[in-house]
C-alpha positions as CSV (number, residue, x, y, z in Angstrom):
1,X,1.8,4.9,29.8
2,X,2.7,5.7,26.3
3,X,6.2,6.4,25.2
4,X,6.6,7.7,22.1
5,X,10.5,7.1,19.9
6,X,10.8,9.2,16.6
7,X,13.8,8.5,14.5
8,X,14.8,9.2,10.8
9,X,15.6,13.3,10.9
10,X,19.4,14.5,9.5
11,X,20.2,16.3,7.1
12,X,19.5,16.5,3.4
13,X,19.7,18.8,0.2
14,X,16.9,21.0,-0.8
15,X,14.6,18.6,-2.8
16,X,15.7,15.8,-1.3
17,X,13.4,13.0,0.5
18,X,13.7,12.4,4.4
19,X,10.8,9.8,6.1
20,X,10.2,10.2,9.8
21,X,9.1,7.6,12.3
22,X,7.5,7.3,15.4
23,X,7.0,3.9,17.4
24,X,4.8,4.1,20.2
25,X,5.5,1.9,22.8
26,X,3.2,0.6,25.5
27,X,-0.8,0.6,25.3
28,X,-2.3,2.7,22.6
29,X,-6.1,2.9,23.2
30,X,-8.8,5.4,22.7
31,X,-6.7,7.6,20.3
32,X,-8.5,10.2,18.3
33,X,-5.8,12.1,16.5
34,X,-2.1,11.2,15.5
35,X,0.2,14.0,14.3
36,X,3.4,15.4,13.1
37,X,4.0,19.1,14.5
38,X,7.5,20.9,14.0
39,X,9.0,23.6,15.5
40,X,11.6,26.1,13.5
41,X,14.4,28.5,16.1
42,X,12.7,30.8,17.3
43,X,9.3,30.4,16.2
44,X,6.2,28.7,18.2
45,X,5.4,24.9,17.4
46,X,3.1,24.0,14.7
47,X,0.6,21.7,13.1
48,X,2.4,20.2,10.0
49,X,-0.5,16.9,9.5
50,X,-3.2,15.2,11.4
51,X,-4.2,11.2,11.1
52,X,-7.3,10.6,12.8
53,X,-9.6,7.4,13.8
54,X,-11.5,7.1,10.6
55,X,-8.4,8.0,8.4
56,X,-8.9,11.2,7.5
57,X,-6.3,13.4,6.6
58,X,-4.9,17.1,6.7
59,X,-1.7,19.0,6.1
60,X,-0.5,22.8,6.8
61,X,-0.5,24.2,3.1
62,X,2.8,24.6,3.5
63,X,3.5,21.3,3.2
64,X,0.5,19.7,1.1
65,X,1.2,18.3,-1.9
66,X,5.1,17.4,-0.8
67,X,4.7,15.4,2.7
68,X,2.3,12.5,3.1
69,X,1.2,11.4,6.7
70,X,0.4,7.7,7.3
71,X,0.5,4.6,9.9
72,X,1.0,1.0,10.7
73,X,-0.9,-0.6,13.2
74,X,1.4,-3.8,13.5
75,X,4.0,-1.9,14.1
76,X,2.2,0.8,16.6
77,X,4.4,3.1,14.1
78,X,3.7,6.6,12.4
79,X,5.3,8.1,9.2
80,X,5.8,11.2,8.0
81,X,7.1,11.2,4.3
82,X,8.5,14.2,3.2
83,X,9.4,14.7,-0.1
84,X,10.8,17.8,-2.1
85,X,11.9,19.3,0.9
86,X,12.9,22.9,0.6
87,X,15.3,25.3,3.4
88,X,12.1,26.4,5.3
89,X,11.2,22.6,6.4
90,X,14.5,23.0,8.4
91,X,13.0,22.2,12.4
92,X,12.9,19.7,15.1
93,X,9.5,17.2,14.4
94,X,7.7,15.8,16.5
95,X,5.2,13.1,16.6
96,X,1.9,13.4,19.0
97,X,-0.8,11.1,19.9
98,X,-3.5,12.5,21.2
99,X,-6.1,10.2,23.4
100,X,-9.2,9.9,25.4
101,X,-6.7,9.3,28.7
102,X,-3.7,11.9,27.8
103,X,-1.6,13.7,25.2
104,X,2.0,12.0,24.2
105,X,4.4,13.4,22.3
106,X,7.9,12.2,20.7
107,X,11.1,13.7,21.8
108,X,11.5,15.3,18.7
109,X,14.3,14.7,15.2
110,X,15.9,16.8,13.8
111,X,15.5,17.5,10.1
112,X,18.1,20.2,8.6
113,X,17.6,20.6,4.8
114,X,20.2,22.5,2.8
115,X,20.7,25.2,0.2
């Protein structure tokens, strides 16, 4: 089983720099997409960016340009830089690995950016 620990959310002013991470811990095997999703009150869940096997990239265009998505494999860790961070990024993150034996996800950060 996978288990999946995010850390580095809080708060910050509005075009300021936060940088999430996510350690996975146990077996990682057969993984085909890593991702950040967040999830503002009220609204549904959604896709912020996507990591998959052969290193592509891909971000909601509401972030692109701003947050940068990226991984270490020693570490079994994922990153989600955010940068220039604006009110409407305010939501809980989470991290998800998707994989050819199951679907993970983090328990989720807070990130609350100010005015």
């Amino acid at each position: 089983q996978v288990r999946l620990v995010e850390s580095g959310g809080g708060l910050v002013q509005a075009g300021g720099s936060l940088r999430l991470s996510c350690e996975a811990r146990g077996i990682i095997r057969g993984v085909r997409v890593l991702a950040w999703y967040r999830q503002a009150p009220g609204e549904q869940r959604e896709l912020v960016a996507t990591l998959t096997l052969d290193g592509r990239t891909d971000y909601a265009d509401s972030v692109k340009g701003r947050f940068t998505i990226s991984k270490d494999n020693i570490k079994n860790t994922l990153y989600l830089q955010m940068n220039s961070l604006e009110p409407e990024d305010t939501a809980v993150y989470y991290c998800n690995v998707d994989q050819t034996g199951g679907n993970y996800w983090g328990q989720g950060t807070q990130v609350t950016v100010s005015s």
